[in-house]
TISE-589731 format. One record per residue: x, y, z of N, C-alpha, C, O in turn; residue in three letters; residue number from 1. Coordinates in nm, 2 decimals, always signed. Atoms other than C-alpha are relative to their C-alpha. Example, Ala and Ser with C-alpha at 12.3 -4.5 7.8 and 13.67 -1.06 7.14 Angstrom:
   n_c1   n_c2   n_c3  ca_c1  ca_c2  ca_c3   c_c1   c_c2   c_c3   o_c1   o_c2   o_c3  aa   i
  +0.09  -0.12  +0.00  +1.23  -0.45  +0.78  +0.09  +0.12  +0.00  +0.19  +0.12  +0.07 ALA   1
  -0.09  -0.11  +0.00  +1.37  -0.11  +0.71  -0.08  +0.11  +0.08  -0.03  +0.22  +0.09 SER   2
***
This chain:
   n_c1   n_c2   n_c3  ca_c1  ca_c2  ca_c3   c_c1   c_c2   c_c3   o_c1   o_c2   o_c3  aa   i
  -0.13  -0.06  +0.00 -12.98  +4.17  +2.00  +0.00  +0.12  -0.11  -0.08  +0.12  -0.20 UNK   1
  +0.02  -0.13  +0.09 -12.90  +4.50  +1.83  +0.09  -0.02  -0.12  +0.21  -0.05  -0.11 UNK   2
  -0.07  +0.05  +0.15 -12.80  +4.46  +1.46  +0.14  +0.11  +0.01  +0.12  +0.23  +0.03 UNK   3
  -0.11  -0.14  -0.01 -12.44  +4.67  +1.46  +0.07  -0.06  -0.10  +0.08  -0.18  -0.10 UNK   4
  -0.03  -0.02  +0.09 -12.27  +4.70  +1.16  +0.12  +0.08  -0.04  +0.08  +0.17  -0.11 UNK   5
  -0.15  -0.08  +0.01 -11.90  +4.85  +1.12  +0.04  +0.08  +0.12  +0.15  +0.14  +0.11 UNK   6
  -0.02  -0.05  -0.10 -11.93  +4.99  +1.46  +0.13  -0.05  +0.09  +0.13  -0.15  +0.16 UNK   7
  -0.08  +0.09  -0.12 -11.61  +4.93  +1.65  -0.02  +0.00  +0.16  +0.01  +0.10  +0.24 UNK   8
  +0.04  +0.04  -0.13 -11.71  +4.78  +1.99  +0.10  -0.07  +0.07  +0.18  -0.15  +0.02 UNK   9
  -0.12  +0.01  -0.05 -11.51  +4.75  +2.29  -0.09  -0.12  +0.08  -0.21  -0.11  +0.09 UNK  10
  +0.08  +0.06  -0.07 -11.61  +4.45  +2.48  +0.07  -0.02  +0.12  +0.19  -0.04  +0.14 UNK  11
  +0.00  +0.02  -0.18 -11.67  +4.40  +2.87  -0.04  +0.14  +0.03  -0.10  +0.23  -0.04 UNK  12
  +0.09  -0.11  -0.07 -11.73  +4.65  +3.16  +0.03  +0.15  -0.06  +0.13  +0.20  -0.11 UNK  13
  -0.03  -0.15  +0.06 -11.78  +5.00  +3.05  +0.10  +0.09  +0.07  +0.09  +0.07  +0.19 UNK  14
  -0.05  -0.09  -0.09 -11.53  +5.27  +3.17  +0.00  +0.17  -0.07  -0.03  +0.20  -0.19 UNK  15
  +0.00  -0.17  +0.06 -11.50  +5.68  +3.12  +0.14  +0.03  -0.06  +0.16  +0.10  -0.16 UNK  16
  -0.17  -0.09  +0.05 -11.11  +5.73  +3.08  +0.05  -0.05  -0.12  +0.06  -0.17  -0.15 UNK  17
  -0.06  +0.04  +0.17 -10.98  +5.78  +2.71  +0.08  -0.09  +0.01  +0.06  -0.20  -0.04 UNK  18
  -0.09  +0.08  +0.04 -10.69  +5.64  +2.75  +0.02  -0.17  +0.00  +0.08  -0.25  -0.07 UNK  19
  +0.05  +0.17  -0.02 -10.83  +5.30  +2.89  -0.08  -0.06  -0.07  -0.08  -0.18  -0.11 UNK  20
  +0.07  +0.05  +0.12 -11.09  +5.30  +2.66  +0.05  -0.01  -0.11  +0.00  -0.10  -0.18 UNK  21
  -0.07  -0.01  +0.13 -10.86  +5.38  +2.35  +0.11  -0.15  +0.00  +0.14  -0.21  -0.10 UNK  22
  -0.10  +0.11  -0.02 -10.62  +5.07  +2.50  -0.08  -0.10  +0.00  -0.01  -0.20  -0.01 UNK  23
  +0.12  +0.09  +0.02 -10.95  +4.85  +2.49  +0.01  -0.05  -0.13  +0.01  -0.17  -0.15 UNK  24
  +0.00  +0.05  +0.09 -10.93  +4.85  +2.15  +0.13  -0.10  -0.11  +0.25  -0.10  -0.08 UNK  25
  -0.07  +0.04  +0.03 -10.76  +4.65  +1.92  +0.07  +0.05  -0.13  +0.01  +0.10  -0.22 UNK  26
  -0.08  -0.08  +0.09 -10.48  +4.76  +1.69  +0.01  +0.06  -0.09  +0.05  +0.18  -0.11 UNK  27
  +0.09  -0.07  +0.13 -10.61  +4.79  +1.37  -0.12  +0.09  +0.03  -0.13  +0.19  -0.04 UNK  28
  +0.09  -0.09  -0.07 -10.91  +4.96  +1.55  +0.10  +0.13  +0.02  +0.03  +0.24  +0.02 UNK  29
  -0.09  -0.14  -0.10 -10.62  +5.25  +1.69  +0.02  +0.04  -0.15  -0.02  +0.14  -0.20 UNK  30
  -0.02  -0.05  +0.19 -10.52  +5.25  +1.28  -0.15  +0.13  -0.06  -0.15  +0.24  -0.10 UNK  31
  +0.06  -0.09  +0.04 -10.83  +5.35  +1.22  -0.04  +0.11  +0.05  -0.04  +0.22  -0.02 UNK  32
  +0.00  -0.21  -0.04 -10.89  +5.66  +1.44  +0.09  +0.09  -0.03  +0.07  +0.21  -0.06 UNK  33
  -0.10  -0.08  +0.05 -10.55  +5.75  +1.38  -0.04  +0.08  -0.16  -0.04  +0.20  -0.19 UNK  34
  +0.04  -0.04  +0.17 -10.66  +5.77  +0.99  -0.14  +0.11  +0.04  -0.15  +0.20  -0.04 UNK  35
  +0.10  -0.07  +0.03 -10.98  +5.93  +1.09  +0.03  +0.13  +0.09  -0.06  +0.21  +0.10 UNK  36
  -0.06  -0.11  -0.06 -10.77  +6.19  +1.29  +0.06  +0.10  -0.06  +0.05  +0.22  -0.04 UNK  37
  -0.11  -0.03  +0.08 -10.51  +6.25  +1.04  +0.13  +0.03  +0.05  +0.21  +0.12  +0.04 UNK  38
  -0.12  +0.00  -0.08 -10.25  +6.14  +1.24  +0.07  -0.11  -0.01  +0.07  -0.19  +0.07 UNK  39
  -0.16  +0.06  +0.09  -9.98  +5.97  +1.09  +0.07  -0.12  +0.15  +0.11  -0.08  +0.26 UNK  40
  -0.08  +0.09  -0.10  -9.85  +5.67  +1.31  +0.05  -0.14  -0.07  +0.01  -0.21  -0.16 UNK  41
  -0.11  +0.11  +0.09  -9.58  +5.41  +1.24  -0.07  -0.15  -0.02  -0.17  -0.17  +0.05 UNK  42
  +0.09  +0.11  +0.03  -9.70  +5.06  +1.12  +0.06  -0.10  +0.16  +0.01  -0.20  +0.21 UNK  43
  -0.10  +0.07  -0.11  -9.44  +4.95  +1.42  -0.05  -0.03  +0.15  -0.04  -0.11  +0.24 UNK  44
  +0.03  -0.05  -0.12  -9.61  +5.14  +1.66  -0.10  -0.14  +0.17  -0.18  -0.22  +0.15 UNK  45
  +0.04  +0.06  -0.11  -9.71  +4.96  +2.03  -0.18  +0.05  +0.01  -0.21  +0.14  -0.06 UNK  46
  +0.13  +0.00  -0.05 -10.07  +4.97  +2.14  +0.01  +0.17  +0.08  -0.05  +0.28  +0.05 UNK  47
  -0.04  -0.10  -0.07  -9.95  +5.21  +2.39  +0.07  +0.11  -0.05  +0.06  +0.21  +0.01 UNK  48
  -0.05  -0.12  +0.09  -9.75  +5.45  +2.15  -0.09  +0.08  -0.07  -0.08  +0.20  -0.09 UNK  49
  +0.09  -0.07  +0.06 -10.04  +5.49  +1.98  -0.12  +0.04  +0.09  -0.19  +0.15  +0.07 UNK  50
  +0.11  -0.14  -0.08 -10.29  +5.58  +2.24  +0.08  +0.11  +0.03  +0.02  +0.21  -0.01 UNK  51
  -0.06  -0.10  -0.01 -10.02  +5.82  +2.35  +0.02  +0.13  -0.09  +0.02  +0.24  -0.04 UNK  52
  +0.04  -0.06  +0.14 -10.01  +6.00  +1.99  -0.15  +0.05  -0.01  -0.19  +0.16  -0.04 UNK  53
  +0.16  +0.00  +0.03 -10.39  +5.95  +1.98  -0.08  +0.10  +0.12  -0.17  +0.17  +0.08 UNK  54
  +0.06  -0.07  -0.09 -10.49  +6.12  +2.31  -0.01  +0.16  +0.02  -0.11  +0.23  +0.04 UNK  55
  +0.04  -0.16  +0.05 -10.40  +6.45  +2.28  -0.06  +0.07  -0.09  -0.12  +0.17  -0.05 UNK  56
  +0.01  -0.05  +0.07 -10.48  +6.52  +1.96  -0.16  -0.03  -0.03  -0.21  +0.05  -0.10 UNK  57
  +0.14  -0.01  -0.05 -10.86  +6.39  +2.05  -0.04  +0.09  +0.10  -0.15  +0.15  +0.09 UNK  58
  +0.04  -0.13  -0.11 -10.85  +6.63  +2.35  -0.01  +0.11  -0.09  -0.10  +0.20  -0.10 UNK  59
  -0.02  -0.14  +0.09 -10.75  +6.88  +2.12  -0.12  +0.04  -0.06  -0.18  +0.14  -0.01 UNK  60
  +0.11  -0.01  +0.08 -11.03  +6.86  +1.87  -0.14  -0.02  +0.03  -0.24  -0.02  -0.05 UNK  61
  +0.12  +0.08  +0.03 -11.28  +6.73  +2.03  -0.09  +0.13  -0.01  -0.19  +0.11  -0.07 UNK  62
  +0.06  -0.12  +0.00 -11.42  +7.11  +2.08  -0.06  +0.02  -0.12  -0.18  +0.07  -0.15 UNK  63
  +0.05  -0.08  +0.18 -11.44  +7.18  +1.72  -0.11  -0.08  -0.06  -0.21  -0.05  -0.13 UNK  64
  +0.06  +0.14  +0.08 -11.57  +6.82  +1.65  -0.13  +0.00  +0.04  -0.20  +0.03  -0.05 UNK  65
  +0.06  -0.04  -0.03 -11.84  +6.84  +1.86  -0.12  +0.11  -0.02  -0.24  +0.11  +0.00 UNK  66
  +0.15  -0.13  +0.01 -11.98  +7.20  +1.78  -0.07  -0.06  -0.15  -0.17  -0.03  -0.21 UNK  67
  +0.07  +0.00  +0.18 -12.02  +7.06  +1.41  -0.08  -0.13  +0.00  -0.11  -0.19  -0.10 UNK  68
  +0.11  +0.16  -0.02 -12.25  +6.73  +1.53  -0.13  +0.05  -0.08  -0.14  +0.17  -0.08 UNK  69
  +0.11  -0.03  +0.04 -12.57  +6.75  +1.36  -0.11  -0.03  +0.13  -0.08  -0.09  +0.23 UNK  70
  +0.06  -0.04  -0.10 -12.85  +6.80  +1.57  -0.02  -0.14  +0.09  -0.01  -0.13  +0.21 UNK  71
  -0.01  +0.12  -0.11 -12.90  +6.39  +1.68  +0.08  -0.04  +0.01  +0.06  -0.15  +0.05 UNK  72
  -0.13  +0.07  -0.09 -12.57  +6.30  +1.76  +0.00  +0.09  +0.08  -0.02  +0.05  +0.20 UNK  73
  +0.04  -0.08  -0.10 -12.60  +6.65  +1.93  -0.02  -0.03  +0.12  +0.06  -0.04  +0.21 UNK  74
  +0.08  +0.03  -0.08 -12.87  +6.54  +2.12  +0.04  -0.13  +0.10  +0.03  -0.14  +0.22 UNK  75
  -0.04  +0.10  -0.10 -12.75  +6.21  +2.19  +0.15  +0.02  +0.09  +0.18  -0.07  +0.17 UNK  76
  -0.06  +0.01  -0.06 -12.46  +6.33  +2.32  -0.02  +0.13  +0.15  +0.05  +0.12  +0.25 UNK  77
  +0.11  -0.01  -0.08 -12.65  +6.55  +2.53  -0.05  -0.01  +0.15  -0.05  +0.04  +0.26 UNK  78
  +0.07  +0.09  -0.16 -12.83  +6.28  +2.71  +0.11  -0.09  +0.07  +0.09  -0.17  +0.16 UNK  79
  -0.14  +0.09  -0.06 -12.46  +6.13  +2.77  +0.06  +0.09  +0.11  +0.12  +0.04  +0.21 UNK  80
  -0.09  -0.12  -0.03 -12.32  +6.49  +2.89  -0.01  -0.06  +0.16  +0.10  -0.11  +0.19 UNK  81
  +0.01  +0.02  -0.13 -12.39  +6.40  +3.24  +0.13  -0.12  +0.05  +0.17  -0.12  +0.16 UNK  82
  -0.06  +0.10  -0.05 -12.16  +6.10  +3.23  -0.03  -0.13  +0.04  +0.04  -0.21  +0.11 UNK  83
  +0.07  +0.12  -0.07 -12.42  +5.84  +3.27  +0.01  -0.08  -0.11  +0.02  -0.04  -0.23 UNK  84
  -0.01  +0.09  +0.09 -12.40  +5.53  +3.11  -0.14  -0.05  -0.09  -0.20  -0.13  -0.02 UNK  85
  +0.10  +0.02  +0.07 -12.69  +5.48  +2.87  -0.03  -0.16  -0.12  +0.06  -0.18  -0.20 UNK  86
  +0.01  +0.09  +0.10 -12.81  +5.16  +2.64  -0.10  +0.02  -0.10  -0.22  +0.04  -0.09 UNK  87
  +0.04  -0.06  +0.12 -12.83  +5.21  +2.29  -0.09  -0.11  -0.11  -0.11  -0.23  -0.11 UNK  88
  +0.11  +0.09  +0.08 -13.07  +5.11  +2.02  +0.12  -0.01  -0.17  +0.22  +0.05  -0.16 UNK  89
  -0.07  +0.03  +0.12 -12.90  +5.01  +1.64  -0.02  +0.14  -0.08  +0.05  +0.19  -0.16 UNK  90
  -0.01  -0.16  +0.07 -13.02  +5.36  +1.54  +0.10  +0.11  +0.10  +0.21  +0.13  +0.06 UNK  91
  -0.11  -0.04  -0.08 -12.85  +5.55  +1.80  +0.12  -0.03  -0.01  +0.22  +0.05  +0.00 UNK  92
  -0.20  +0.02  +0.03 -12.52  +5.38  +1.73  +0.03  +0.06  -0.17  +0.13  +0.13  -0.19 UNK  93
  -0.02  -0.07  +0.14 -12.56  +5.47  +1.34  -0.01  +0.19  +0.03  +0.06  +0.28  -0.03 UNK  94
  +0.02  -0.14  -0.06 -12.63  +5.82  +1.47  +0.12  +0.06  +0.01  +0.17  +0.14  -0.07 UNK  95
  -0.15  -0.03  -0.04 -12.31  +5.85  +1.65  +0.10  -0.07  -0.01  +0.19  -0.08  +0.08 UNK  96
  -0.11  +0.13  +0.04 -12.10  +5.59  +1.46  +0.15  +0.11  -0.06  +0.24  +0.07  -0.14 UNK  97
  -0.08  -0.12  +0.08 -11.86  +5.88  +1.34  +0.10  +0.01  +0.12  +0.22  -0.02  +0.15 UNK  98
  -0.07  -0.03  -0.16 -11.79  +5.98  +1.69  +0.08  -0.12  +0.03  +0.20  -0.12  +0.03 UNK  99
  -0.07  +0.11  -0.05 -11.71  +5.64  +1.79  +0.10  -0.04  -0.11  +0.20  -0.07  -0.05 UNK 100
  -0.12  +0.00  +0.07 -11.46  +5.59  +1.51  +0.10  +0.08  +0.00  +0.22  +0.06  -0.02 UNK 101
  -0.14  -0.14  +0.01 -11.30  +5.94  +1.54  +0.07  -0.03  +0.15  +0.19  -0.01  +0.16 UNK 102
  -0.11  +0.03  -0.12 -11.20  +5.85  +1.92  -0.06  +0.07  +0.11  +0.01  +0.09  +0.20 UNK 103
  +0.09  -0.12  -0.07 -11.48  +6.08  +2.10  -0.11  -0.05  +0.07  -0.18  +0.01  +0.15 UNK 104
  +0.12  +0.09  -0.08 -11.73  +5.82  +2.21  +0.05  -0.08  -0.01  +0.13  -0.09  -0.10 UNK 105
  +0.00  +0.18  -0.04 -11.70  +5.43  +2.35  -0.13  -0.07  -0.01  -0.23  -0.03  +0.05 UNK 106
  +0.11  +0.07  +0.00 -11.94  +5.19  +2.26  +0.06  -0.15  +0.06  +0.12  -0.24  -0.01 UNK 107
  -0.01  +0.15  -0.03 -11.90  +4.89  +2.48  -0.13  -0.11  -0.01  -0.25  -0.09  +0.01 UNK 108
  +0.12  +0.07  +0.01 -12.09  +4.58  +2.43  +0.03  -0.13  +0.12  +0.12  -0.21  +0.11 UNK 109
  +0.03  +0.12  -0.11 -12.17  +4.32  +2.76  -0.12  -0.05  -0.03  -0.23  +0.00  -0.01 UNK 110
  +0.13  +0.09  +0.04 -12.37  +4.04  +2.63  -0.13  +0.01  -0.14  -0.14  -0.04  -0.25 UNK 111
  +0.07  -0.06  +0.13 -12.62  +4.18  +2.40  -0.03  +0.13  +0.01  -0.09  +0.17  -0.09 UNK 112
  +0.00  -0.15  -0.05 -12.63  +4.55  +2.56  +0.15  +0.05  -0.05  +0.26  -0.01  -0.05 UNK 113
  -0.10  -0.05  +0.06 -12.44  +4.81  +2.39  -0.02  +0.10  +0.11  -0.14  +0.11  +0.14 UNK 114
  -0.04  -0.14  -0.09 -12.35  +5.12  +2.65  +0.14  +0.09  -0.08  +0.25  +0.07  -0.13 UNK 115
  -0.08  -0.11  +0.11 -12.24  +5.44  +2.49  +0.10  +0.09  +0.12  +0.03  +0.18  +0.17 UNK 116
  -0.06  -0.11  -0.08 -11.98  +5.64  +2.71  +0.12  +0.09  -0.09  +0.21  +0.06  -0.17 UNK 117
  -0.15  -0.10  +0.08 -11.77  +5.96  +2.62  +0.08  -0.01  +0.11  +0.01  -0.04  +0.21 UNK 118
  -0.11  -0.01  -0.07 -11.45  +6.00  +2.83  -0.01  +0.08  +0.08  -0.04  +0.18  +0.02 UNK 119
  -0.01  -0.07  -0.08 -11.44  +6.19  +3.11  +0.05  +0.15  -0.03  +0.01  +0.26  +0.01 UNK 120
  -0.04  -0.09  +0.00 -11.20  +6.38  +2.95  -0.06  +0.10  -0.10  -0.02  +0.22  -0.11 UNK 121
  +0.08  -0.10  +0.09 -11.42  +6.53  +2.71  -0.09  +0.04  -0.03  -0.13  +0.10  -0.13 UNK 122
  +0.19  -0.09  -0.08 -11.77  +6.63  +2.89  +0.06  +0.09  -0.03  +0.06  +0.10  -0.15 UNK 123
  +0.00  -0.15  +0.03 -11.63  +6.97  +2.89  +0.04  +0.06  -0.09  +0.05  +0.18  -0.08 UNK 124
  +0.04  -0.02  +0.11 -11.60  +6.98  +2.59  -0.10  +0.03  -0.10  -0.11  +0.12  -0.20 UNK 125
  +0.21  +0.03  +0.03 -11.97  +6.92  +2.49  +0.00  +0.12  -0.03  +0.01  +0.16  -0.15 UNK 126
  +0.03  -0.12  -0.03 -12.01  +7.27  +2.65  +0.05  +0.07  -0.01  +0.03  +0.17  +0.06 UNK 127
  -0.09  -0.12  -0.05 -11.75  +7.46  +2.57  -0.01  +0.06  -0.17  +0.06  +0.04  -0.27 UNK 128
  -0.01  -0.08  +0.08 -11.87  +7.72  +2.35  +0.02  +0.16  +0.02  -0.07  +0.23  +0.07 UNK 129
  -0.05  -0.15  -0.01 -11.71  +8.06  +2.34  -0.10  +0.09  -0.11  -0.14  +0.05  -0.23 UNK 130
  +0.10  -0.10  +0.08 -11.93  +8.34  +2.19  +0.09  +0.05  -0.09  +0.20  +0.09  -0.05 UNK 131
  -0.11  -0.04  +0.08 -11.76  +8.43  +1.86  +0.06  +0.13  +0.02  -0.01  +0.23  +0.00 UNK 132
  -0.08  -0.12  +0.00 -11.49  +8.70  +1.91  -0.04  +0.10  -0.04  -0.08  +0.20  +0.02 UNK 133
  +0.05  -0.09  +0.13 -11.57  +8.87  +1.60  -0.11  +0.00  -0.06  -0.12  -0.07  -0.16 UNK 134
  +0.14  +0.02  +0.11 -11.88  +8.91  +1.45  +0.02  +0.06  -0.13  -0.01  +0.00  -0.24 UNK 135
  -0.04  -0.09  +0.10 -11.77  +9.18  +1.24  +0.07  -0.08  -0.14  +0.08  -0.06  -0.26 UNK 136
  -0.12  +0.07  +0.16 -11.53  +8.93  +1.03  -0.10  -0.05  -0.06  -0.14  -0.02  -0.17 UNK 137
  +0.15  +0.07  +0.07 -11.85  +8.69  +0.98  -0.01  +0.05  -0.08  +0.03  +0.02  -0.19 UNK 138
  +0.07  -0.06  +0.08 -12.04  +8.96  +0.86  +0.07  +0.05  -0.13  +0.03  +0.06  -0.24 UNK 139
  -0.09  -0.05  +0.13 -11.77  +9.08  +0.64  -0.02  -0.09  -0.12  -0.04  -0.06  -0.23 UNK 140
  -0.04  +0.11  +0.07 -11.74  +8.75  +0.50  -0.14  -0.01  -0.08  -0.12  -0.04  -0.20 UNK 141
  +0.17  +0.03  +0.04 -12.15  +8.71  +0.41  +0.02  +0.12  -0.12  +0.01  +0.11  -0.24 UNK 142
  +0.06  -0.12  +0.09 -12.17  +9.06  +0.28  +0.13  +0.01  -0.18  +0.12  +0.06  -0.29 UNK 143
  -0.12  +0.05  +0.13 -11.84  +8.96  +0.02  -0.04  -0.07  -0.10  -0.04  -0.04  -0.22 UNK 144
  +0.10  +0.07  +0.08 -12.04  +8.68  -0.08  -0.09  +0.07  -0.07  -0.09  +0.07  -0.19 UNK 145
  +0.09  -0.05  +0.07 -12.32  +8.87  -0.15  +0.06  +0.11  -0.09  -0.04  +0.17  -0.14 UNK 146
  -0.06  -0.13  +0.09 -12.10  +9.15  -0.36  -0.02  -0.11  -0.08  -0.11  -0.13  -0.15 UNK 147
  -0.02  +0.12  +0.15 -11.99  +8.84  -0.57  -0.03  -0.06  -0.06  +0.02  -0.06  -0.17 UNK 148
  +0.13  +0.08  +0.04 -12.25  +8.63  -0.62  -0.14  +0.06  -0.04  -0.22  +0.03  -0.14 UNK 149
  +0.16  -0.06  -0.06 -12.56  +8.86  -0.50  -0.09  -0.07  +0.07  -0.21  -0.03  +0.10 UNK 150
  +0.07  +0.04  -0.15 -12.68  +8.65  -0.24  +0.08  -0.09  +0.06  +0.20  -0.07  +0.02 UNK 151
  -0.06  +0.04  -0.10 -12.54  +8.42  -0.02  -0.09  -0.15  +0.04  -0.21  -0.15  +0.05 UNK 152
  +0.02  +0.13  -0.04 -12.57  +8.02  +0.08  +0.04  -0.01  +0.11  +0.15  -0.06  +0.12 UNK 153
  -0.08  +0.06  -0.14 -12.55  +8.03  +0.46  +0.05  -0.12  +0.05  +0.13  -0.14  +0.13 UNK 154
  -0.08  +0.10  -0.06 -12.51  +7.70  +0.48  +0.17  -0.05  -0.03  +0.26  -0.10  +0.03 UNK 155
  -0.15  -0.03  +0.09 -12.21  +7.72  +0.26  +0.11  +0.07  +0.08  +0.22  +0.03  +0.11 UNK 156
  -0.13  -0.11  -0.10 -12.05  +8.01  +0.48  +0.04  -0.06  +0.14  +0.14  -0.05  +0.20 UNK 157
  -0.01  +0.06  -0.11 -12.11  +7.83  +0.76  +0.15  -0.09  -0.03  +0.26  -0.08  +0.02 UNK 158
  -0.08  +0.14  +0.02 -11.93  +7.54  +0.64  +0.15  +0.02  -0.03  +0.24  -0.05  +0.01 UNK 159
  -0.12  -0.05  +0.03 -11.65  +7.75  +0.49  +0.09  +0.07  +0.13  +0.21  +0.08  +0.14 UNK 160
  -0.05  -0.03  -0.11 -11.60  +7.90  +0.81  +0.05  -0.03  +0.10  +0.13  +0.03  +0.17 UNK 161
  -0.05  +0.15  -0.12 -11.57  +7.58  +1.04  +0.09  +0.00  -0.03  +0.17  +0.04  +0.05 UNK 162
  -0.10  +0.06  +0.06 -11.31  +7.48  +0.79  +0.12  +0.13  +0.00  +0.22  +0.07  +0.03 UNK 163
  -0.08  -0.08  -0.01 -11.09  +7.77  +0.79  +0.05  +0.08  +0.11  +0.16  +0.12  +0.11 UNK 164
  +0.03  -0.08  -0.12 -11.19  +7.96  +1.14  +0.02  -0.11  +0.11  -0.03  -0.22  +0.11 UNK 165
  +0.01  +0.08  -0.09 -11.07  +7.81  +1.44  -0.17  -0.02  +0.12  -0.21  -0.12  +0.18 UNK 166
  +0.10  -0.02  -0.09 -11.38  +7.93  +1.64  -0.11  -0.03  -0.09  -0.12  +0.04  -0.19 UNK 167
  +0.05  +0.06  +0.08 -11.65  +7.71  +1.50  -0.15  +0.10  +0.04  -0.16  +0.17  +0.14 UNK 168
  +0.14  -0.06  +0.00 -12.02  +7.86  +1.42  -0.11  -0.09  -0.02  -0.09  -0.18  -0.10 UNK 169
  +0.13  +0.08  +0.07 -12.39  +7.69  +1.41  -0.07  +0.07  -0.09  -0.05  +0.19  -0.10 UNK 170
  +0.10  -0.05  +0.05 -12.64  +7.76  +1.21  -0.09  +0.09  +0.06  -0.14  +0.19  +0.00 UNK 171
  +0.07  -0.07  -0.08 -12.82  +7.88  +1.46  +0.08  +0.16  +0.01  +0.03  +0.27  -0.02 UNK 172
  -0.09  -0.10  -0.07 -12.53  +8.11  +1.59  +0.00  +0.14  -0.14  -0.01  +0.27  -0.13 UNK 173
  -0.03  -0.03  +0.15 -12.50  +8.22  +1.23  -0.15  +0.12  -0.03  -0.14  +0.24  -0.06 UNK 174
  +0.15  -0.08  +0.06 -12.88  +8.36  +1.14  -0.01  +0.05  +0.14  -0.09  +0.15  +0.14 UNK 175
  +0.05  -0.12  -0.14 -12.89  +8.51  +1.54  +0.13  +0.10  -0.08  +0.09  +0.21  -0.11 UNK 176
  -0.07  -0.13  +0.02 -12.57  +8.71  +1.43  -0.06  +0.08  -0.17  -0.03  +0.20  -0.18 UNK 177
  +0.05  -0.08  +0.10 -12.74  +8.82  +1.09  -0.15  +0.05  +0.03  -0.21  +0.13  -0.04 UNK 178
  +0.09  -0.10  -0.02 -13.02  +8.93  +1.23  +0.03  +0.10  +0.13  -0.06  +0.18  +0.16 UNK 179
  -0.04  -0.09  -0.09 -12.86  +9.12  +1.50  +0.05  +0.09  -0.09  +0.05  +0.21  -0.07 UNK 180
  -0.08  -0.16  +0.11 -12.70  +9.32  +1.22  -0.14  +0.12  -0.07  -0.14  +0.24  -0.09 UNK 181
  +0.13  -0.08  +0.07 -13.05  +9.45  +1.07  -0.06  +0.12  +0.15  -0.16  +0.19  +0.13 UNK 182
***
C-alpha cells in the first residue's frame, strides 16, 4: 500500500468533473482549499455553497497556477493532460500534493490504488499559454534591476513578475526573451 501522508483522498470510483469531485470531499477538506485559495467562506456554509464559491475561482486560476508548477508536477501533469486515469506511487502524490490541496487535481483512492485525475474542466488549462504581450516591459524591468543593483537575479524577476503580472513567465520563456534581445 502506498504510504500517504496529509494528502486529502477522495474515496471510491474516480471521476473528471470539478464539481463532483470538489462535493466528494468532506467539509473540512472544502475549508481547506478555500484557505489555500484565499477565499473567504462562512463557517455555516453547505457543502454545496462551498463548491459553488470554490469552482470558479479554481477555473479562474488554474492558468496561472499551473504555468508556475515546477518541472515534476509539470511533468506529471503532463502525463495526466490527456485525461487518463493514472496510478500513483507515494512520490508522485508528494510531487503534486499542492495541486491536490489547492482544488486542481483529485486523488482518489479504491482499495489500495490511488488514481490521480484533473477535472475536465481544467485540461485546457495545462496548455494555455499565450506568448507574452510585451516583451519590452520584461526587458525594461531586468535592465532597471540591473541600473540598481548592477546585475540581476532572474530567478528573482521571474518570481516578481508572476506575482505582480497577470501573464505568467517561465524560466525558460524568460532567458529565450533575453537572449533574443542581444
Amino acid at each position: 500500500m502506498i504510504e500517504i501522508h496529509n494528502v486529502p483522498l477522495i474515496k471510491g470510483t474516480p471521476y473528471s468533473d470539478l464539481e463532483k469531485g470538489l462535493l466528494a470531499y468532506k467539509k473540512n477538506q472544502l475549508f481547506q482549499i478555500a484557505e489555500n485559495q484565499h477565499t473567504p467562506i462562512r463557517k455555516s456554509a453547505t457543502k454545496a455553497e462551498i463548491v459553488d464559491q470554490l469552482k470558479p475561482v479554481i477555473i479562474e486560476k488554474a492558468t496561472h497556477y499551473f504555468a508556475q508548477l515546477g518541472p515534476k508536477a509539470a511533468q506529471v501533469l503532463a502525463d495526466l493532460d490527456s485525461g487518463v486515469l493514472l496510478e500513483t506511487s507515494a512520490e508522485t502524490l508528494a510531487v503534486v500534493q499542492s495541486s491536490i490541496e489547492s482544488g486542481y487535481l483529485f486523488a482518489f483512492q479504491v482499495k489500495d490504488e490511488v488514481t490521480l485525475v484533473i477535472p475536465n474542466e481544467l485540461i485546457s488549462a495545462i496548455n494555455k499559454r499565450e506568448k507574452l504581450k510585451n516583451p519590452a516591459l520584461f526587458l525594461r524591468q531586468l535592465e532597471n534591476a540591473r541600473k540598481i543593483y548592477g546585475t540581476y537575479d532572474l530567478k528573482q524577476l521571474v518570481s516578481v513578475w508572476n506575482k505582480y503580472f497577470p501573464q505568467s513567465l517561465t524560466m525558460e520563456e524568460a532567458t529565450a526573451l533575453i537572449g533574443m534581445r542581444h
